[in-house]
LUMNUMI-550243 format. One line per field, with one value per residue: residue number from 1; x, y, z of N, C-alpha, C in turn. Coordinates in steps of 0.05 Angstrom, whole numbers, plus 5000, padded with zeros to 4 digits. Example, Ala and Ser with C-alpha at 12.3 -4.5 7.8 and 13.67 -1.06 7.14 Angstrom:
<pts>
i: 1/2
n_X: 5264/5257
n_Y: 4886/4955
n_Z: 5156/5142
ca_X: 5246/5273
ca_Y: 4910/4979
ca_Z: 5156/5143
c_X: 5264/5258
c_Y: 4934/5001
c_Z: 5156/5157
</pts>
This chain:
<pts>
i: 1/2/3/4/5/6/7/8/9/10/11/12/13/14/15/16/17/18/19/20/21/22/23/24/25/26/27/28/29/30/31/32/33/34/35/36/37/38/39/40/41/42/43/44/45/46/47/48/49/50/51/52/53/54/55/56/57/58/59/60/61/62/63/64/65/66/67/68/69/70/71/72/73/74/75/76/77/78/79/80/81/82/83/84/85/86/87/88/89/90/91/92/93/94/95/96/97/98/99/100/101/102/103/104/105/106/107/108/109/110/111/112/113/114/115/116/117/118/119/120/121/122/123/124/125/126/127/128/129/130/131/132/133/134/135/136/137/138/139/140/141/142/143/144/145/146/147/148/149/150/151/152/153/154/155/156/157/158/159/160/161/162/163/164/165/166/167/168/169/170/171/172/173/174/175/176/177/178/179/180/181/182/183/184/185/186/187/188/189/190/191/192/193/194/195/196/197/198/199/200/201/202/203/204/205/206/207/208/209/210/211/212/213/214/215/216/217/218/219/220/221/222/223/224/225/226/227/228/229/230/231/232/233/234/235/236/237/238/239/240/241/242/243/244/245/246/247/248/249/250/251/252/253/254/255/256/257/258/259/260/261/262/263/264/265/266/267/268/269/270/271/272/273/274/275/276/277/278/279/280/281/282/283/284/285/286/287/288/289/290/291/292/293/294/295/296/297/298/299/300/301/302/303/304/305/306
n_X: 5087/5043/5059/5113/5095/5073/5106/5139/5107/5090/5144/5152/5113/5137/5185/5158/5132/5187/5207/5172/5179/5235/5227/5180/5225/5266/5235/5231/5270/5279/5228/5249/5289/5264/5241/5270/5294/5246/5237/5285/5273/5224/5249/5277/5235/5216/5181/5116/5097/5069/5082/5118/5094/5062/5094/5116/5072/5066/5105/5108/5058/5082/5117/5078/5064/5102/5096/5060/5077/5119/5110/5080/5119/5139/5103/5106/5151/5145/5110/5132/5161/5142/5118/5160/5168/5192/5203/5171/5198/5247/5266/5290/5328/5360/5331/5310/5328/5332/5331/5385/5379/5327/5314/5305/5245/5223/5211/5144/5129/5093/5031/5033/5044/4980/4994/5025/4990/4979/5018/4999/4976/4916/4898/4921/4914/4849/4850/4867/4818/4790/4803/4804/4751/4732/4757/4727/4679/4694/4698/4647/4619/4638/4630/4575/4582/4610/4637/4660/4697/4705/4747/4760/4793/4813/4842/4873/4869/4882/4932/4930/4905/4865/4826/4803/4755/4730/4684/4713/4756/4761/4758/4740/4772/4761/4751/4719/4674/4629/4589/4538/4514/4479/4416/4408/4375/4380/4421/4477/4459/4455/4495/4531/4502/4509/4567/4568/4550/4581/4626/4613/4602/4663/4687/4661/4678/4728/4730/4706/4753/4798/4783/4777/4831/4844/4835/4858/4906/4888/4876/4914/4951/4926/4922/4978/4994/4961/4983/5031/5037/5010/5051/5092/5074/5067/5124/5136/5106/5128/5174/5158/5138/5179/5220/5182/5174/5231/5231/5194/5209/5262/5235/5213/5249/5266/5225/5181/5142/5077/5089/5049/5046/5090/5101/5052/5076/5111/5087/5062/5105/5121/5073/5076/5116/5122/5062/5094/5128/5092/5064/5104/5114/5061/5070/5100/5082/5036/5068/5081/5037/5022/5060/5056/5005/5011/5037/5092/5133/5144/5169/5167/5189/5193/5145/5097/5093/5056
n_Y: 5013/4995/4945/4941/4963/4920/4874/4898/4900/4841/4822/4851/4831/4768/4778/4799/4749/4717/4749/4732/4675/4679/4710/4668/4625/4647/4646/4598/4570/4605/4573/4521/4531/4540/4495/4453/4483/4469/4422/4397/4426/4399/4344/4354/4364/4410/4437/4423/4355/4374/4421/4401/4386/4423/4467/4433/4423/4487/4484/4456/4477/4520/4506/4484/4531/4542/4519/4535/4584/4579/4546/4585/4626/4603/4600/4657/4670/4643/4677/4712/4702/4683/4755/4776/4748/4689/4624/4598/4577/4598/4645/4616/4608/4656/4678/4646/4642/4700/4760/4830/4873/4917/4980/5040/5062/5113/5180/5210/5270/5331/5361/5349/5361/5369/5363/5324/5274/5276/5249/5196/5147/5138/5192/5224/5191/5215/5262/5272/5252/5292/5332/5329/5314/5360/5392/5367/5387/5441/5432/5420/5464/5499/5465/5481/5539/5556/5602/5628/5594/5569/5547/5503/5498/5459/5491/5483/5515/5515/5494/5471/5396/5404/5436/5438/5430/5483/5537/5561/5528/5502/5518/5555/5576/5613/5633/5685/5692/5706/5682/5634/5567/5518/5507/5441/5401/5396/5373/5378/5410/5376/5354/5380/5383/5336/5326/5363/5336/5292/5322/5332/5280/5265/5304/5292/5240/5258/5279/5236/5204/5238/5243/5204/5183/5211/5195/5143/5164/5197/5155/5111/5151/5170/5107/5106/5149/5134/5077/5089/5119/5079/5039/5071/5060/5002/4982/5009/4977/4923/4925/4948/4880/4848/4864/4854/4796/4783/4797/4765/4712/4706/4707/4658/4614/4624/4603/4633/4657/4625/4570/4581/4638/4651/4636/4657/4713/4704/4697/4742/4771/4741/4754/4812/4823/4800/4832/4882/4864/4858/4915/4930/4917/4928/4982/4994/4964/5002/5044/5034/5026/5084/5104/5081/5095/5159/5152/5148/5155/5216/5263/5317/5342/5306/5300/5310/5369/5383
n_Z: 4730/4761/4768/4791/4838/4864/4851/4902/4944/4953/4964/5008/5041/5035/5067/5123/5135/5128/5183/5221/5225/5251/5293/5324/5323/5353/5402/5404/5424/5473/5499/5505/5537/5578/5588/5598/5648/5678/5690/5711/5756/5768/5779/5824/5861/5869/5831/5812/5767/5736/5711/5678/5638/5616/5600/5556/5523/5514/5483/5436/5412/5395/5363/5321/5296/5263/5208/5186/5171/5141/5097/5069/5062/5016/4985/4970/4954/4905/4872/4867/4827/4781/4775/4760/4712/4707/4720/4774/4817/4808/4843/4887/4921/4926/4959/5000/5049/5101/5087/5083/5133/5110/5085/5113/5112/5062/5084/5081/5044/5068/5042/4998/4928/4886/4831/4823/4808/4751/4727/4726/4684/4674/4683/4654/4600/4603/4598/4547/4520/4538/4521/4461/4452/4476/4426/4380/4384/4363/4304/4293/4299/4268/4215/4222/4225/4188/4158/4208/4225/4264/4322/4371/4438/4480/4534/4597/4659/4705/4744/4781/4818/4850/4845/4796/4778/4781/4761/4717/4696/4650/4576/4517/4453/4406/4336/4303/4241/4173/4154/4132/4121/4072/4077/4106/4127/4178/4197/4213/4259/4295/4298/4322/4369/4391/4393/4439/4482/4482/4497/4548/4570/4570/4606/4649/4657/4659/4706/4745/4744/4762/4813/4825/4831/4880/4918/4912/4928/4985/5007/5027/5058/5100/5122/5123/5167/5215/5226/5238/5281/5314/5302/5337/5386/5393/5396/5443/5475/5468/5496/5550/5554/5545/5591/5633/5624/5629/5685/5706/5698/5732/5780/5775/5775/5828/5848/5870/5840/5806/5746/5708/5695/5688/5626/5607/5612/5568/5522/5527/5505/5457/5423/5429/5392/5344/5328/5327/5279/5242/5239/5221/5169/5144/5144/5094/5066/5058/5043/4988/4968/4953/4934/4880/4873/4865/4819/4826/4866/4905/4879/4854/4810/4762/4752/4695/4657/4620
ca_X: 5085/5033/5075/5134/5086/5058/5134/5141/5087/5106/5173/5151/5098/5156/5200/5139/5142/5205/5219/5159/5200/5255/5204/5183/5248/5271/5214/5225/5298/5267/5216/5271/5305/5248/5230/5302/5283/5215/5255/5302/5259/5204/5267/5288/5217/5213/5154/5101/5107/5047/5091/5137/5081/5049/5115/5125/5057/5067/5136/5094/5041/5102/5133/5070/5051/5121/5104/5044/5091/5145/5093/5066/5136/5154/5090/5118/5175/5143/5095/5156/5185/5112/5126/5175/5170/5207/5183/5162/5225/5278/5283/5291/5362/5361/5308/5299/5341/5326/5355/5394/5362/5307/5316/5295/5223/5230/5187/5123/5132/5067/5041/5039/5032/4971/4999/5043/4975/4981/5036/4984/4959/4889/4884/4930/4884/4824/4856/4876/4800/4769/4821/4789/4721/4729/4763/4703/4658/4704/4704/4625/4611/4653/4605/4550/4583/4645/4659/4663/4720/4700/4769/4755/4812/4810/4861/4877/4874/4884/4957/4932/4887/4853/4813/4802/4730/4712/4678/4739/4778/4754/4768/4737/4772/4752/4755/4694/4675/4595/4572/4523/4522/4459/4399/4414/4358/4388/4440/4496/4459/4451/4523/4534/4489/4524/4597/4566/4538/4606/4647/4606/4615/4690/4688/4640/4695/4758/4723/4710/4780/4810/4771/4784/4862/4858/4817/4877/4926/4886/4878/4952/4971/4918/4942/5012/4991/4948/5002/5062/5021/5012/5083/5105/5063/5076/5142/5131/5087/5150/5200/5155/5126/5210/5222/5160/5173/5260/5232/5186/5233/5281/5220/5203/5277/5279/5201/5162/5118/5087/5098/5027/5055/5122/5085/5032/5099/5129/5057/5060/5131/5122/5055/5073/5141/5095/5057/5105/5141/5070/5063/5125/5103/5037/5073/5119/5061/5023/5079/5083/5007/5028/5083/5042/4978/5021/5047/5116/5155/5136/5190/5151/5203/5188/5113/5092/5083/5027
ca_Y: 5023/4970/4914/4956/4956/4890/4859/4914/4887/4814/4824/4861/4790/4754/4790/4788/4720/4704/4758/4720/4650/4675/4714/4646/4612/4650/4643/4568/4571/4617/4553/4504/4532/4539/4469/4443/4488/4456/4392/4401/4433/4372/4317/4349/4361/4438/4442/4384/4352/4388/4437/4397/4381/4445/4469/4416/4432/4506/4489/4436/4483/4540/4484/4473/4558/4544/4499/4553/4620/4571/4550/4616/4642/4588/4611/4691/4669/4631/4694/4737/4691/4702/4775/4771/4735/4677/4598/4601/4569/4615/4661/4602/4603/4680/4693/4637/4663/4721/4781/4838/4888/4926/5001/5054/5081/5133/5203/5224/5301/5339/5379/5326/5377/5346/5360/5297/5264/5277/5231/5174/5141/5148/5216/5232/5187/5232/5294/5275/5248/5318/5350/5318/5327/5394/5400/5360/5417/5469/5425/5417/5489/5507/5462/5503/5568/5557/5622/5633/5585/5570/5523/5497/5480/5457/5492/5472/5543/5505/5473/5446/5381/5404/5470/5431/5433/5504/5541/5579/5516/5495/5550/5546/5597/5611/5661/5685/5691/5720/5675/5605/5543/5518/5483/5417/5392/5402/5353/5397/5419/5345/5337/5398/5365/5301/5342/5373/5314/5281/5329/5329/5254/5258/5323/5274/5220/5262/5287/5218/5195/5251/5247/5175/5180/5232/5182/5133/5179/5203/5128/5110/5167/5173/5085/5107/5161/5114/5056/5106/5124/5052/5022/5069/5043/4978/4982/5015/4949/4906/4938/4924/4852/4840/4879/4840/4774/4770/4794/4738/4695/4698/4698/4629/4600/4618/4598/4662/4650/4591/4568/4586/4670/4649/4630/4687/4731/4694/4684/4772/4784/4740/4767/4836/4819/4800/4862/4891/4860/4861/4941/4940/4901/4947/5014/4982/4965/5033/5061/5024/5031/5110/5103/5066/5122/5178/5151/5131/5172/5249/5274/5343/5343/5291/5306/5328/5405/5391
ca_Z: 4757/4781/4766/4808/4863/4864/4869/4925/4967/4953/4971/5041/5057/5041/5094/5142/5140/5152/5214/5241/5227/5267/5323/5332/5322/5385/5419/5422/5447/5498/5514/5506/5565/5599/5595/5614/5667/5689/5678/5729/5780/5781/5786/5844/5880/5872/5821/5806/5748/5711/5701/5659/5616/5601/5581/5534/5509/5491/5464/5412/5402/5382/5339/5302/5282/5246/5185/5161/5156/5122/5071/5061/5049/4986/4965/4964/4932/4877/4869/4866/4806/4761/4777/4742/4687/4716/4732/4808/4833/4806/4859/4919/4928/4926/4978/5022/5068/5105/5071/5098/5147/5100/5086/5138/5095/5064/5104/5060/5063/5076/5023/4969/4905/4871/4802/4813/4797/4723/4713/4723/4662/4671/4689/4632/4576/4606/4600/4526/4517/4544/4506/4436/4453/4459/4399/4352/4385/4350/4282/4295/4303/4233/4189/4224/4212/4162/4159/4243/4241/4303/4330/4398/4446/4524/4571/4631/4664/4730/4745/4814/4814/4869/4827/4767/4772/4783/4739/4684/4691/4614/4566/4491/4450/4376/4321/4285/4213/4182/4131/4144/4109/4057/4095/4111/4145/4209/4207/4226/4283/4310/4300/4348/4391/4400/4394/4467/4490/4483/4512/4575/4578/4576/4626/4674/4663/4680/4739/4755/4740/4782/4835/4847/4835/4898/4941/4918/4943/5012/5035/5041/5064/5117/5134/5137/5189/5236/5222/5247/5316/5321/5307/5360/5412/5398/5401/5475/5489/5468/5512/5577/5549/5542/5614/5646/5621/5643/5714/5726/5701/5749/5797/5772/5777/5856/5862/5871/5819/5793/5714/5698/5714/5663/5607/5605/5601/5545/5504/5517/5490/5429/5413/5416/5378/5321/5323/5308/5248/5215/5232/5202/5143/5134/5140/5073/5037/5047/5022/4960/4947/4949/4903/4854/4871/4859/4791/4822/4885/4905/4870/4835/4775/4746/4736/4666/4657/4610
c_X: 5069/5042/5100/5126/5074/5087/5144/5127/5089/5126/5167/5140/5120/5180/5187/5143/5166/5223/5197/5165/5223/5251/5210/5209/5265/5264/5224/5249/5287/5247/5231/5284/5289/5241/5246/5290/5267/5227/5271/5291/5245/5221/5277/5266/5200/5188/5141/5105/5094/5061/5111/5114/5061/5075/5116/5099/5058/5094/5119/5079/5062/5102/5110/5060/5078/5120/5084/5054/5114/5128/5081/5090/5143/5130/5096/5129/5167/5127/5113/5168/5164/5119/5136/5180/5185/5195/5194/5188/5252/5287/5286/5313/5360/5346/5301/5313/5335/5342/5369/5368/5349/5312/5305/5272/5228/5208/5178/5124/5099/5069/5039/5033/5009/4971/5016/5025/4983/5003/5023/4972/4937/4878/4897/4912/4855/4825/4852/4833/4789/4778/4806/4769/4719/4726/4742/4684/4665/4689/4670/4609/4621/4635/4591/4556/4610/4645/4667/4694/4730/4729/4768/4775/4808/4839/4851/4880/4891/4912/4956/4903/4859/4829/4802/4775/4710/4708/4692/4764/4790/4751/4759/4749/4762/4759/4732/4703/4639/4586/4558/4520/4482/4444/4410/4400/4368/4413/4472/4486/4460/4478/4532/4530/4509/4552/4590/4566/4564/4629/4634/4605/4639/4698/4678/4666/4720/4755/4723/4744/4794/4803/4775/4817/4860/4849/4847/4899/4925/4884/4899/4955/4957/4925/4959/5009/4984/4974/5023/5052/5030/5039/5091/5099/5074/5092/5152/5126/5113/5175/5189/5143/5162/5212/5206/5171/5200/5246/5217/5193/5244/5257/5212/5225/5280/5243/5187/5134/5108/5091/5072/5040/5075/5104/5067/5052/5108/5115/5064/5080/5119/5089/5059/5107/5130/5080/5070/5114/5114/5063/5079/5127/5078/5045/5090/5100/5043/5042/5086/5059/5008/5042/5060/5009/4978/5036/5080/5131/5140/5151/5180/5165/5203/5155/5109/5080/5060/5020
c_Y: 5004/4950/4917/4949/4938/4872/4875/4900/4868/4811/4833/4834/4771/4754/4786/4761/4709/4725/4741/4697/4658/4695/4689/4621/4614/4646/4602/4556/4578/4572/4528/4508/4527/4512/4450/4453/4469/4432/4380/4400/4411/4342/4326/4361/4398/4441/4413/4376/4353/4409/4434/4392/4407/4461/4456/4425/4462/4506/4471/4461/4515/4518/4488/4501/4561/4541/4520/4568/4601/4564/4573/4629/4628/4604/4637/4684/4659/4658/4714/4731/4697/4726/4783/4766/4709/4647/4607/4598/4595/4636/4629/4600/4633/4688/4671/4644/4693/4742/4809/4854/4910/4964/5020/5064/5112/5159/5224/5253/5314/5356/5365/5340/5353/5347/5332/5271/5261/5258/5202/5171/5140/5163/5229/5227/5200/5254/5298/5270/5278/5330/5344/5321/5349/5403/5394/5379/5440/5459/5430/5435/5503/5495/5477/5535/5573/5584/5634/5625/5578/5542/5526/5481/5487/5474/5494/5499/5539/5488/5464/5432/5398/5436/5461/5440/5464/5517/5554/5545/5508/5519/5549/5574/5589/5635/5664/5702/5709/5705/5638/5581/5552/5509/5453/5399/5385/5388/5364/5407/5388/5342/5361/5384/5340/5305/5346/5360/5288/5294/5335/5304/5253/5289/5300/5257/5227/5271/5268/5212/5214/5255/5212/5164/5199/5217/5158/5139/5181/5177/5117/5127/5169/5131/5094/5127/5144/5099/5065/5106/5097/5035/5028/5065/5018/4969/4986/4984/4928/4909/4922/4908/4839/4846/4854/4803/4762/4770/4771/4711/4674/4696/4675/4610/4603/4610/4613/4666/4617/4600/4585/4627/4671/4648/4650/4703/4728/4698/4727/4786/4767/4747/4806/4852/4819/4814/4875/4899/4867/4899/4948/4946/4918/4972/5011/4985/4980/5046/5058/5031/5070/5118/5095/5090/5148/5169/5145/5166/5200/5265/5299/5345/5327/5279/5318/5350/5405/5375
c_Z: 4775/4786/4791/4845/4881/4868/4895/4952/4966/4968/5007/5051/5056/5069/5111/5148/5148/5175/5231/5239/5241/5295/5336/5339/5353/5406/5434/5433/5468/5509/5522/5529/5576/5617/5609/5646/5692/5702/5711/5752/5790/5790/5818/5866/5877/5861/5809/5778/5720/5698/5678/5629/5603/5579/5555/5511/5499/5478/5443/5393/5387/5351/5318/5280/5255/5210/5165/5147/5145/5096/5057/5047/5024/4974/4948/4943/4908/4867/4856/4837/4787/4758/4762/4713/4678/4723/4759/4827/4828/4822/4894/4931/4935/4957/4992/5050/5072/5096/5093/5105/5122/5114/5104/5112/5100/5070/5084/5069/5056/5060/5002/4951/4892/4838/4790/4805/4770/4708/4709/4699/4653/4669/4665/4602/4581/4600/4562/4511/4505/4527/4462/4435/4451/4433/4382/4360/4367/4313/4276/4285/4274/4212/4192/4218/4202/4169/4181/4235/4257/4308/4356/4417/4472/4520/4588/4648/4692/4732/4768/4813/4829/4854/4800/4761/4775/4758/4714/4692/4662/4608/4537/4486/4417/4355/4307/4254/4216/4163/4145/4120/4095/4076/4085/4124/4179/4218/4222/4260/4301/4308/4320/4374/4406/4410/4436/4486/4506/4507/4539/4597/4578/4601/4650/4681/4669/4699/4754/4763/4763/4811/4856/4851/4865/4924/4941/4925/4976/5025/5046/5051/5093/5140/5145/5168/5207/5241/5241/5273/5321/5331/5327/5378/5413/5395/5428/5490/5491/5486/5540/5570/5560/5577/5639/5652/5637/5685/5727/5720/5713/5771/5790/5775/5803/5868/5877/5869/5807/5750/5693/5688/5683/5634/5599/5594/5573/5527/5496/5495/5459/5414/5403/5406/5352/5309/5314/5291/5233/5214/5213/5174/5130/5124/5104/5052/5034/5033/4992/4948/4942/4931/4878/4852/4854/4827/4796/4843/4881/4901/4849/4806/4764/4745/4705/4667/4632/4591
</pts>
C-alpha cells in the first residue's frame, strides 16, 4: 500500500511538471508574438525601442524557468523506474511525453466509517499484540489458581474506532475453579504482575497506534477540503487573468496602453495558470496520502470484520 502510494504521488510531480512545461511552452508563443509585435511597432516609429528589448528580455527570462521543470521531470521518471524495481531509464520512452488527460478524482464521501482503519497493518499487529497480552494474563492467573481456569480473552466490544477507548471496550472473560497452588515464594504472583504490566503496555500502544492512524486520516482529508475551496478560486482568478490580459492586448496593438501594462497581464495569466496545475497536483496527492491512510480506497467491504 505505501509503495502504491509513493508511485501515485511520483507519477502526479511528474505530470506537474510537465503541464507546467507546456504552461510555459505557451506562454512563450504568447511572448513570441508579442515581440514580433514590439518589433514591428518600433521599425515603424509607433513604440521606442525599449520596448523591443524588454520583451526580448521576459521572453529569455521565460526560456530560461524551462530547463529546471525539464530536469526535474527526468528526475520523476527515473524515480518512477526505482519504484518499480526497474533501472532509472526504463520508463523514458513511456512517460516523457505528456500523457493523456488524467482521471477526474475520485469524491471522498463524508462519513468515512472508521472501521476501514483496521485494514491497516499497524493497527491490525496492535490489535493482535493486545489480543496476546491479554491472553498470558489468563495463562498467568491459572498457575495462581489452577483450578479457577481462569482463560483470559480481549473482545473488541466496540466495532467503531472512534469508542475504542471507553471504559467496557476490553472484556476479560474466565471460568472459575476453588483449589490454590503450593507456596512458591511468590513467583507466580510476579508473573501476574508482569502479565498486567504487559498488557497495559500493548493497550497504551494500540491506543497510540490508533490514535495516530486517525490523525493520518483527518489531515488529508481536512488538505483535500482547503485544496477544493482553493482550486475553485483559482480557477475564477484564471478566467479574468485570461479575460484581462486579451483586452489589453488589443489595447497595446492600437496604442492605448504602453508595453509595460501588456506584460503585467501576461506575467498574471501565466502565474495563475500555474496555480492551478499545482492545486491540481496537491489535491492528487492528498488523495493518495488518504488511500494509503485508510489502508487502500473507502470502499467499507473490503475492511476486515475482525
Amino acid at each position: 500500500m505505501t509503495l502504491a502510494a509513493e508511485v501515485a504521488q511520483a507519477y502526479f510531480a511528474l505530470r506537474l511538471d510537465q503541464e507546467q512545461i507546456s504552461i510555459v511552452e505557451q506562454e512563450l508563443v504568447r511572448e513570441r508574438r508579442t515581440l514580433e509585435i514590439a518589433g514591428n511597432s518600433a521599425r515603424v516609429g509607433l513604440v521606442p525601442s525599449i520596448d523591443v528589448t524588454r520583451q526580448r528580455g521576459a521572453l529569455t527570462t521565460l526560456e530560461a524557468r524551462l530547463e529546471p521543470i525539464r530536469a526535474d521531470a527526468r528526475m520523476r521518471i527515473h524515480a518512477l523506474g526505482i519504484l518499480i524495481g526497474e533501472p532509472p531509464e526504463t520508463l523514458d520512452t513511456e512517460l516523457s511525453a505528456p500523457g493523456h488527460t488524467l482521471a477526474v478524482l475520485p469524491v471522498v464521501p463524508a462519513g468515512l466509517p472508521s472501521d476501514l482503519l483496521r485494514r491497516r497493518p499497524d493497527i491490525r499487529a496492535a490489535e493482535r499484540q493486545l489480543a496476546a497480552s491479554t491472553a498470558d494474563i489468563g495463562v498467568a492467573l491459572a498457575d495462581l489458581y489452577p483450578k479457577f481456569s481462569l482463560t483470559g480473552a480481549a473482545q473488541l466490544l466496540s466495532t467503531s474506532l472512534g469508542n475504542l477507548f471507553t471504559g467496557d471496550s476490553l472484556q476479560l472473560t474466565g471460568t472459575g475453579g476453588v483449589s490454590f497452588p503450593l507456596f512458591d515464594w511468590g513467583k507466580r504472583k510476579s508473573t501476574v504482575k508482569i502479565r498486567k504490566e504487559q498488557r497495559e503496555q500493548a493497550y497504551a500502544q494500540y491506543r497510540k497506534t490508533v490514535l495516530g492512524a486517525l490523525r493520518d486520516v483527518e489531515d488529508p482529508l481536512a488538505r483535500i477540503d482547503a485544496e477544493r475551496r482553493r482550486n475553485a478560486t483559482l480557477k475564477r482568478a484564471v478566467a479574468d487573468a485570461e479575460s484581462t490580459a486579451h483586452a489589453v492586448e488589443a489595447q497595446y496593438r492600437t496604442g492605448f496602453v504602453a508595453q509595460d501594462s501588456l506584460l503585467n497581464a501576461e506575467n498574471q495569466v501565466l502565474s495563475a495558470r500555474e496555480q492551478v496545475a499545482a492545486s491540481d497536483a496537491q489535491l492528487r496527492q492528498d488523495t493518495a496520502a488518504l488511500f494509503k491512510a485508510i489502508g487502500g480506497g473507502w470502499q467499507e467491504d473490503s475492511a476486515p470484520t475482525g
